[in-house]
FIMARZA-587004 format. One record per residue (C-alpha): x, y, z. Coordinates in nm, 2 decimals. Layout:
BEGIN
<atom px="X" py="Y" pz="Z"/>
...
! end
This chain:
BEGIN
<atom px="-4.13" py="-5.11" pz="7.85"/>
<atom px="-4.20" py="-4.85" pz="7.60"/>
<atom px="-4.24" py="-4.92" pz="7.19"/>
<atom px="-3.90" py="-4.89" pz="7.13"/>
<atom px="-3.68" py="-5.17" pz="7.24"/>
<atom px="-3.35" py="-4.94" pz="7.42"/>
<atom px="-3.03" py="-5.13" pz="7.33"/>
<atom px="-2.68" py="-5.06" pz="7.54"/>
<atom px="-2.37" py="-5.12" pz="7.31"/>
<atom px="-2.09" py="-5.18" pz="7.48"/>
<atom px="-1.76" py="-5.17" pz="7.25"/>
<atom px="-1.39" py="-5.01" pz="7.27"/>
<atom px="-1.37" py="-5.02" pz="6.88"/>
<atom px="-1.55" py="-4.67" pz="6.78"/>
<atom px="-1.67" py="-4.78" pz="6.41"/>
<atom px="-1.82" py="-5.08" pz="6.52"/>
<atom px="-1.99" py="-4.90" pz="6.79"/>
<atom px="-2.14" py="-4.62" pz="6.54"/>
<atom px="-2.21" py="-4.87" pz="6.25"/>
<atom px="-2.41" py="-5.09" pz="6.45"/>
<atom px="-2.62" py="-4.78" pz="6.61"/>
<atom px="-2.69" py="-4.65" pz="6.28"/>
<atom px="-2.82" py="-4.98" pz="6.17"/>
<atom px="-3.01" py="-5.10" pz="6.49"/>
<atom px="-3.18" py="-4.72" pz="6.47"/>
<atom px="-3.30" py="-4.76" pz="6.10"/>
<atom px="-3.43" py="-5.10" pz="6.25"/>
<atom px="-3.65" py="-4.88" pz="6.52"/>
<atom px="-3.38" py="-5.00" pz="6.82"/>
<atom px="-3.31" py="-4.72" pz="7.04"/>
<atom px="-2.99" py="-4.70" pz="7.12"/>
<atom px="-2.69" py="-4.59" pz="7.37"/>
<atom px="-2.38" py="-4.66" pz="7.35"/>
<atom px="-2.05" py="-4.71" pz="7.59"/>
<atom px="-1.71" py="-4.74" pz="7.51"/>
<atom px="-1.62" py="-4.96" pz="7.81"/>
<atom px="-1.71" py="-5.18" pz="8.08"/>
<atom px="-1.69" py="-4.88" pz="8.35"/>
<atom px="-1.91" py="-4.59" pz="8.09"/>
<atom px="-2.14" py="-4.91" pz="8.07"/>
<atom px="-2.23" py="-4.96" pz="8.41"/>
<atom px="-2.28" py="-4.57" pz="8.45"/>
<atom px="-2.54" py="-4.53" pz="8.18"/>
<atom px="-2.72" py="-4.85" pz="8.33"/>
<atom px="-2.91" py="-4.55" pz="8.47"/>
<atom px="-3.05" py="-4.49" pz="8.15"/>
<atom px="-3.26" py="-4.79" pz="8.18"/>
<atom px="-3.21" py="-4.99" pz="7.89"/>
<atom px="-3.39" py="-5.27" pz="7.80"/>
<atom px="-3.09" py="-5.53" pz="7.67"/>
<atom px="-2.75" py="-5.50" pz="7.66"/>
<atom px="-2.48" py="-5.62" pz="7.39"/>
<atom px="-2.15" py="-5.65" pz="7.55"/>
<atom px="-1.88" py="-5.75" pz="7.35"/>
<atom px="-1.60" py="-5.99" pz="7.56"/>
<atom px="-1.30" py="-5.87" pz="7.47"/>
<atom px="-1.24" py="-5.51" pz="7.62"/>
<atom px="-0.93" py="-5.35" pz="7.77"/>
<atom px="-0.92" py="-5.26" pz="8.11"/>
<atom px="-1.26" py="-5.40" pz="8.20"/>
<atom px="-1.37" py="-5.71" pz="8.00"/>
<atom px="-1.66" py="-5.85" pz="7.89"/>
<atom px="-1.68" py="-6.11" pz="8.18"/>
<atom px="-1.65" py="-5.84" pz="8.46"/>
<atom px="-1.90" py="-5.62" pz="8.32"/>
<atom px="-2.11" py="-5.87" pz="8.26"/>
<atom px="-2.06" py="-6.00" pz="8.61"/>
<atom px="-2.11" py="-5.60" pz="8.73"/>
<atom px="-2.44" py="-5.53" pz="8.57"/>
<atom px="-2.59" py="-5.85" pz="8.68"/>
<atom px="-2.51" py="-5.76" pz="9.07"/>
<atom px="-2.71" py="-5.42" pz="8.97"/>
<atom px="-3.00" py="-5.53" pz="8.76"/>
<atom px="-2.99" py="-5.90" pz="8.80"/>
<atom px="-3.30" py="-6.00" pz="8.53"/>
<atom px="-3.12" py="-5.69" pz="8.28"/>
<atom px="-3.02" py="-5.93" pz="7.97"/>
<atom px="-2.67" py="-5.95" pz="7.80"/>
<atom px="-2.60" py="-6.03" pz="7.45"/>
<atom px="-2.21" py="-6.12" pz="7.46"/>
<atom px="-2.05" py="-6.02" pz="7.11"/>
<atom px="-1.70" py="-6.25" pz="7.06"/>
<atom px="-1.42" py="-6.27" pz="6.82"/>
<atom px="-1.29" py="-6.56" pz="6.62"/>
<atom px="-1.15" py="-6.87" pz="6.80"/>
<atom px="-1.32" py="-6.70" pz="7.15"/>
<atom px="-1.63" py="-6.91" pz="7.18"/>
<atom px="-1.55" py="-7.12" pz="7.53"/>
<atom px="-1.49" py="-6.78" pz="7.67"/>
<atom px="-1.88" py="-6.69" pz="7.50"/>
<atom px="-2.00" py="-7.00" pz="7.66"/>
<atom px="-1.86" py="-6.88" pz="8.03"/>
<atom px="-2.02" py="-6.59" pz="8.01"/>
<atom px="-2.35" py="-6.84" pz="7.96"/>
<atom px="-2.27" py="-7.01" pz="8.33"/>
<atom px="-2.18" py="-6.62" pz="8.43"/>
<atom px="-2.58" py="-6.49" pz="8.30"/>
<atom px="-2.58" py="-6.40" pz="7.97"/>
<atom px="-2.87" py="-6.45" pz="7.77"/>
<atom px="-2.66" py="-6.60" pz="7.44"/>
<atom px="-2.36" py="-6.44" pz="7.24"/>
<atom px="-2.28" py="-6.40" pz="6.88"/>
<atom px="-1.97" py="-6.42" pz="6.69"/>
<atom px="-1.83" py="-6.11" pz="6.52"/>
<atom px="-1.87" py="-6.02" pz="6.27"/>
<atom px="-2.23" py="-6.09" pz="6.29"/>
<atom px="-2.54" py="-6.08" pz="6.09"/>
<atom px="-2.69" py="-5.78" pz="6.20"/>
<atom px="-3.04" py="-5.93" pz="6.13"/>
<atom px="-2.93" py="-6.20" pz="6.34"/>
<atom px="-2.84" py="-5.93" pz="6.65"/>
<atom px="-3.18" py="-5.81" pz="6.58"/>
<atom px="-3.39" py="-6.09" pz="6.61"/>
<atom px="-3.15" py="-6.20" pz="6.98"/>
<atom px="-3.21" py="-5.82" pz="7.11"/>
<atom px="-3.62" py="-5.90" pz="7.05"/>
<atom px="-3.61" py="-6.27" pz="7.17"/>
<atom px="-3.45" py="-6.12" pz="7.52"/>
<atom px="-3.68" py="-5.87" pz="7.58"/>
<atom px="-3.97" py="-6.12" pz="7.44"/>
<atom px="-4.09" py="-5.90" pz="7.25"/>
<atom px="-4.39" py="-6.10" pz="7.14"/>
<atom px="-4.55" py="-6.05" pz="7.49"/>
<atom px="-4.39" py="-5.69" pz="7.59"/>
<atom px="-4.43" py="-5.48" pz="7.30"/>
<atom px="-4.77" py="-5.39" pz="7.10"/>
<atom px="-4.86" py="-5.46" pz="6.72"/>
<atom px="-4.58" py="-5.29" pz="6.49"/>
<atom px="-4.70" py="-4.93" pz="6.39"/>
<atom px="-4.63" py="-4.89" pz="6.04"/>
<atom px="-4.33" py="-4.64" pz="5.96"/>
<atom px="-4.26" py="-4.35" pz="5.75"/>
<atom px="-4.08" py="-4.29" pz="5.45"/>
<atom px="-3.85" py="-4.09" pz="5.71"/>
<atom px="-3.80" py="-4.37" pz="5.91"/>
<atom px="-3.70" py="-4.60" pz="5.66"/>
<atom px="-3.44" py="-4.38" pz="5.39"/>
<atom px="-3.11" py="-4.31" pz="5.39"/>
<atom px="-3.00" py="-3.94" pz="5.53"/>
<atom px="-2.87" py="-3.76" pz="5.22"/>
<atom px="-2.55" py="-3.66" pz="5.46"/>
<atom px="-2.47" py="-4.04" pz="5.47"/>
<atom px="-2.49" py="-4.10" pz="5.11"/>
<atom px="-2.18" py="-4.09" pz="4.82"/>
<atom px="-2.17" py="-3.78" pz="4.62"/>
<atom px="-1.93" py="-3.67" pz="4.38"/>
<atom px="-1.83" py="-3.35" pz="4.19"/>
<atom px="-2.02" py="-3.31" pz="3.82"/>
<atom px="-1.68" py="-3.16" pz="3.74"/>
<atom px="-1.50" py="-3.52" pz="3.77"/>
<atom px="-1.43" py="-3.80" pz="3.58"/>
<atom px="-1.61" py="-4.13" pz="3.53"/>
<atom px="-1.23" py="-4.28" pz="3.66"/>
<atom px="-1.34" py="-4.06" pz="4.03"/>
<atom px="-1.68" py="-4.17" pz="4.00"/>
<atom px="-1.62" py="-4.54" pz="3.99"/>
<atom px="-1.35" py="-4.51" pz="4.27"/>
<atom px="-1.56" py="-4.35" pz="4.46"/>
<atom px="-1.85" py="-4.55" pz="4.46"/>
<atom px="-1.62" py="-4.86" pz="4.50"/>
<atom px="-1.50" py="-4.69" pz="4.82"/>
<atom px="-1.82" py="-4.64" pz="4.96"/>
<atom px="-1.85" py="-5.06" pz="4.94"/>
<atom px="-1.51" py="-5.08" pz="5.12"/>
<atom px="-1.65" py="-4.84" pz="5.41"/>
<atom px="-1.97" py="-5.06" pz="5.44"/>
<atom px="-1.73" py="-5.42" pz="5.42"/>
<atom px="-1.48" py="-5.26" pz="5.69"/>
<atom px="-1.68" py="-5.25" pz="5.95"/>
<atom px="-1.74" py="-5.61" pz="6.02"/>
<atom px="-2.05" py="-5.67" pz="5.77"/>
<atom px="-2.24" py="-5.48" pz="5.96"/>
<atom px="-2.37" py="-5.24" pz="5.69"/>
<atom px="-2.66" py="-5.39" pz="5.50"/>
<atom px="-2.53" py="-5.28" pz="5.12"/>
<atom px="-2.35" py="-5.02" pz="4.92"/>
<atom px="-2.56" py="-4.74" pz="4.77"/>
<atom px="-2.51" py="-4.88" pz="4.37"/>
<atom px="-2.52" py="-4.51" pz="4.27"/>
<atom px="-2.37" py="-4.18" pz="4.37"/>
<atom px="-2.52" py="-3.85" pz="4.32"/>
<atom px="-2.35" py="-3.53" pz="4.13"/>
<atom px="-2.34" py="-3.20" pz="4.27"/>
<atom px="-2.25" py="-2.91" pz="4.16"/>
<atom px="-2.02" py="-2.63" pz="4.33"/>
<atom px="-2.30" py="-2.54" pz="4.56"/>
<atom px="-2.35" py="-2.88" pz="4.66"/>
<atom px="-2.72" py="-2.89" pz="4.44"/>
<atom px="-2.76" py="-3.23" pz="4.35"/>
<atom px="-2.79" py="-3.24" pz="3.94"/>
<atom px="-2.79" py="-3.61" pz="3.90"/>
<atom px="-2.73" py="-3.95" pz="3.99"/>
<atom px="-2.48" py="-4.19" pz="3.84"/>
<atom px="-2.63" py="-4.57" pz="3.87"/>
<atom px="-2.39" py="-4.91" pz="3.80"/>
<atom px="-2.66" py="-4.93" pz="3.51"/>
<atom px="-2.54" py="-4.65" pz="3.39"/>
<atom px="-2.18" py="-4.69" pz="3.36"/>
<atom px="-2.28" py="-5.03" pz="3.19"/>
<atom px="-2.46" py="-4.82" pz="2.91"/>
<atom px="-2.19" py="-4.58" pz="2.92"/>
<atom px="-1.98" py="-4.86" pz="2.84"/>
<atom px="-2.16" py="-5.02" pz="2.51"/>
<atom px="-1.98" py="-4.92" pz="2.22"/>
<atom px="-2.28" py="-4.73" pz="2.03"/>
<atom px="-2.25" py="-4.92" pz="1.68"/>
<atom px="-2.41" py="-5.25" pz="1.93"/>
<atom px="-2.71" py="-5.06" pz="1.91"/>
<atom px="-2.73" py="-4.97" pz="1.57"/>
<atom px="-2.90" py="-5.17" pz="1.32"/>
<atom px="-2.72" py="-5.46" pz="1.21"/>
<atom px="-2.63" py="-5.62" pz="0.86"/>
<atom px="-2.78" py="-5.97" pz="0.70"/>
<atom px="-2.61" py="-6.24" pz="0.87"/>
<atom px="-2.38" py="-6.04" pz="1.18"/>
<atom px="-2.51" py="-6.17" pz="1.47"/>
<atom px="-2.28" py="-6.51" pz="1.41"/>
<atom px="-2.02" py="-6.30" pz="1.41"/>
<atom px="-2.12" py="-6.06" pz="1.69"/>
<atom px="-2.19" py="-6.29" pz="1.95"/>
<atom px="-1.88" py="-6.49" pz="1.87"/>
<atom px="-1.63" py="-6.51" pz="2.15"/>
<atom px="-1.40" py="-6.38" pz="1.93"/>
<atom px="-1.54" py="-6.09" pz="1.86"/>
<atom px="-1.60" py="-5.98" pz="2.27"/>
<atom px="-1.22" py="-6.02" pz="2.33"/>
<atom px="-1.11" py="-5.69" pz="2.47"/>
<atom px="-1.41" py="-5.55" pz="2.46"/>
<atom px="-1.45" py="-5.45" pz="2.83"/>
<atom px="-1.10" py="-5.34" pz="2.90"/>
<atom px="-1.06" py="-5.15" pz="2.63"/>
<atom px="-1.42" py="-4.98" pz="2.68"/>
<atom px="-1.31" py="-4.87" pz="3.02"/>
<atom px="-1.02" py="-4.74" pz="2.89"/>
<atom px="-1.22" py="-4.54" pz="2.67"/>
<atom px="-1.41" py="-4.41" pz="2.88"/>
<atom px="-1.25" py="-4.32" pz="3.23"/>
<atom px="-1.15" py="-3.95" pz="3.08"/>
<atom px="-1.49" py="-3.85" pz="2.99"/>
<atom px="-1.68" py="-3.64" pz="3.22"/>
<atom px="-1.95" py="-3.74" pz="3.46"/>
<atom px="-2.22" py="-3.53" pz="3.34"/>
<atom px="-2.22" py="-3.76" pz="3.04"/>
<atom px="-2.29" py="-4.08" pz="3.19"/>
<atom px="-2.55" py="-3.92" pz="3.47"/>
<atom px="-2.94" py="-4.02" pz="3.48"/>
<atom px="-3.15" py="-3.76" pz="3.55"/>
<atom px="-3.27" py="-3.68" pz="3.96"/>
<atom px="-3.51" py="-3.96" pz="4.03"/>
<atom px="-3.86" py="-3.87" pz="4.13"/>
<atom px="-3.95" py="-3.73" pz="4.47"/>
<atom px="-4.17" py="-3.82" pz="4.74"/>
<atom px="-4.26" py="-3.67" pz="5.04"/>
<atom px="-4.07" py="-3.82" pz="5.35"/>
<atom px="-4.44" py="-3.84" pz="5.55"/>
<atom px="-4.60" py="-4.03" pz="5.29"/>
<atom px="-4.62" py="-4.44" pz="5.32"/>
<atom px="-4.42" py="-4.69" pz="5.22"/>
<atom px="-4.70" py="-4.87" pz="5.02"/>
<atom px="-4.68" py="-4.54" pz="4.85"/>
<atom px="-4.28" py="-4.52" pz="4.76"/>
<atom px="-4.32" py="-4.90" pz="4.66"/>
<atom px="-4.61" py="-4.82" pz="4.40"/>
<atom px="-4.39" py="-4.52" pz="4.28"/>
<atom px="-4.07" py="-4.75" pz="4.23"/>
<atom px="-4.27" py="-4.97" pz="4.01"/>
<atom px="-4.49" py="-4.75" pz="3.82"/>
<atom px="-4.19" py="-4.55" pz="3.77"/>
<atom px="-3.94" py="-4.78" pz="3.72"/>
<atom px="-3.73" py="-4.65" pz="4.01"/>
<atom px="-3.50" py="-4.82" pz="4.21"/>
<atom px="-3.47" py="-4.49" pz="4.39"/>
<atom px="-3.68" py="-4.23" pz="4.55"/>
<atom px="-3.56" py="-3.87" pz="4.66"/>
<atom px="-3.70" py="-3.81" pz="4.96"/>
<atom px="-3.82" py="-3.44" pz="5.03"/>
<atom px="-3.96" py="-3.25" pz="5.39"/>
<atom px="-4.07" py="-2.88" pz="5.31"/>
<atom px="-3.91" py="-2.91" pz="4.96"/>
<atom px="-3.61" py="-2.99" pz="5.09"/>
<atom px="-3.39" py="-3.29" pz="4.95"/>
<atom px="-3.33" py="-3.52" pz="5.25"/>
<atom px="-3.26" py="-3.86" pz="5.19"/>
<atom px="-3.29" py="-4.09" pz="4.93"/>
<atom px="-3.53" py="-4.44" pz="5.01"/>
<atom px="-3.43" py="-4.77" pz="4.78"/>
<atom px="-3.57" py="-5.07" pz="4.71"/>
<atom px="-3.38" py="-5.28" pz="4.93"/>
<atom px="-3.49" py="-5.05" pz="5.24"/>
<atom px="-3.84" py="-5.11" pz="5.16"/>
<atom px="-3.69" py="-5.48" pz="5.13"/>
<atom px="-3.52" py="-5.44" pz="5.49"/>
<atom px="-3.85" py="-5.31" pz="5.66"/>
<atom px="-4.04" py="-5.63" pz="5.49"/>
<atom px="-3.80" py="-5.86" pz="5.69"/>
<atom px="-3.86" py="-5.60" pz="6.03"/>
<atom px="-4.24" py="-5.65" pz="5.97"/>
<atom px="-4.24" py="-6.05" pz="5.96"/>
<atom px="-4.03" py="-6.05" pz="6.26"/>
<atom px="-4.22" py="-5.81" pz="6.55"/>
! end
């Protein structure tokens, strides 16, 4: 078996299928995938190292594929993926061979952690090699931008839909971005807009300025914060997004080390990193991907 653990996914619904790759590949998973029972078996001649199958398939189920690749590559093991209220058919396709199922939607760390326990990875793979920035970001094609000639109204709508894309397909994604990037009409990236940021953008500006004897008992009353959110967002959908927009957050190179990007996000204060190969912008690293890797560590 080589370093990379090769995963088959086998599922008819296309955005489940593509979701999961991307995540099980930012995990260090190789993976193919099939869209059926009958493309499965064929790209058995790719040699893959596990297989998650989900059960409920037209045309070809779960159970008859399962039942097909273990008359071709008997000791091959099979992760069975099953919907809600399906989990005697799971437990059949136990008695039939599987190695275990999961219920969709599942915890993709979860999936993980089955795909290394089949191929025992403890005893078949060496000691984890250390990644790359690279290996570990986001692709700046996958992340939300946004026009600097629109609104903060678009902005939050269109970061809110980049949540809904990541909760749509079945949990799967790890988290939403919490920013967006501007561009301009050449598709140069200007600046980023943050949650933070539309929180600041939000504070009336006489909060921050010095106050009288004696107004905080009135300022923190609950009286006095009545209103004050809806009617600040009112305010301020119309304005434009340059004028809520942090500036670019720092670069690093996308060869350097993570220990590296985690120093910079402290010493920094970034919760961000652009990440550049041969001066060019592509991909962005965050904290919760050096967070992601931490958990990949503890567990090879």
């Amino acid at each position: 078996m080589t370093e990379q653990i090769k995963v088959l996914m086998v599922d008819d619904e296309k955005r489940f299928r593509e979701t999961t790759r991307k995540i099980l590949e930012k995990k260090g998973f190789d993976v193919i995938l099939a869209e059926n029972g009958e493309q499965a078996l064929e790209k058995l001649e790719q040699q893959p190292d596990v297989v998650v199958l989900d059960i409920k398939m037209p045309g070809m189920d779960g159970h008859e594929t399962l039942n097909r690749i273990k008359k071709i590559k008997a000791n091959l093991p099979v992760i069975m993926l099953t919907g809600h209220g399906a989990r005697p058919s799971a437990r059949d396709a136990l008695v039939e061979g599987a190695f275990d199922y999961l219920n969709k939607p599942c915890d993709i760390g979860l999936l993980a952690a089955k795909i290394k326990e089949a191929c025992h990875l403890s005893d078949k793979l060496p000691a984890h090699k250390e990644r790359r920035v690279t290996a570990v970001m986001i692709p700046i094609t996958e992340y939300t931008k946004i026009s600097e000639t629109k609104t903060i109204q678009d902005a939050i709508l269109e970061l809110k839909s980049s949540f809904e894309t990541k909760m749509a397909t079945d949990h799967l994604m790890e988290t939403g971005h919490r920013s967006i990037l501007i561009v301009d009409k050449y598709d140069q990236i200007k600046g980023i807009l943050t949650i933070r940021d539309l929180l600041e953008m939000l504070m009336p500006r006489y909060l921050s300025a010095p106050k009288p004897f004696l107004a905080d008992s009135i300022e923190y009353s609950p009286m006095f914060w009545t209103g004050m959110f809806t009617q600040g967002i009112k305010e301020i959908k119309k304005k434009q997004i340059t004028e809520a927009m942090s500036p670019l957050p720092a670069f690093i190179d996308g060869n350097a080390n993570l220990m590296e990007a985690a120093y910079m996000m402290l010493h920094e204060n970034e919760r961000r990193l652009l990440v550049t190969v041969a001066g060019k912008i592509v991909g962005i690293i965050r904290e919760q991907d050096l967070f992601f890797e931490m958990e990949k560590i503890l567990k090879s």
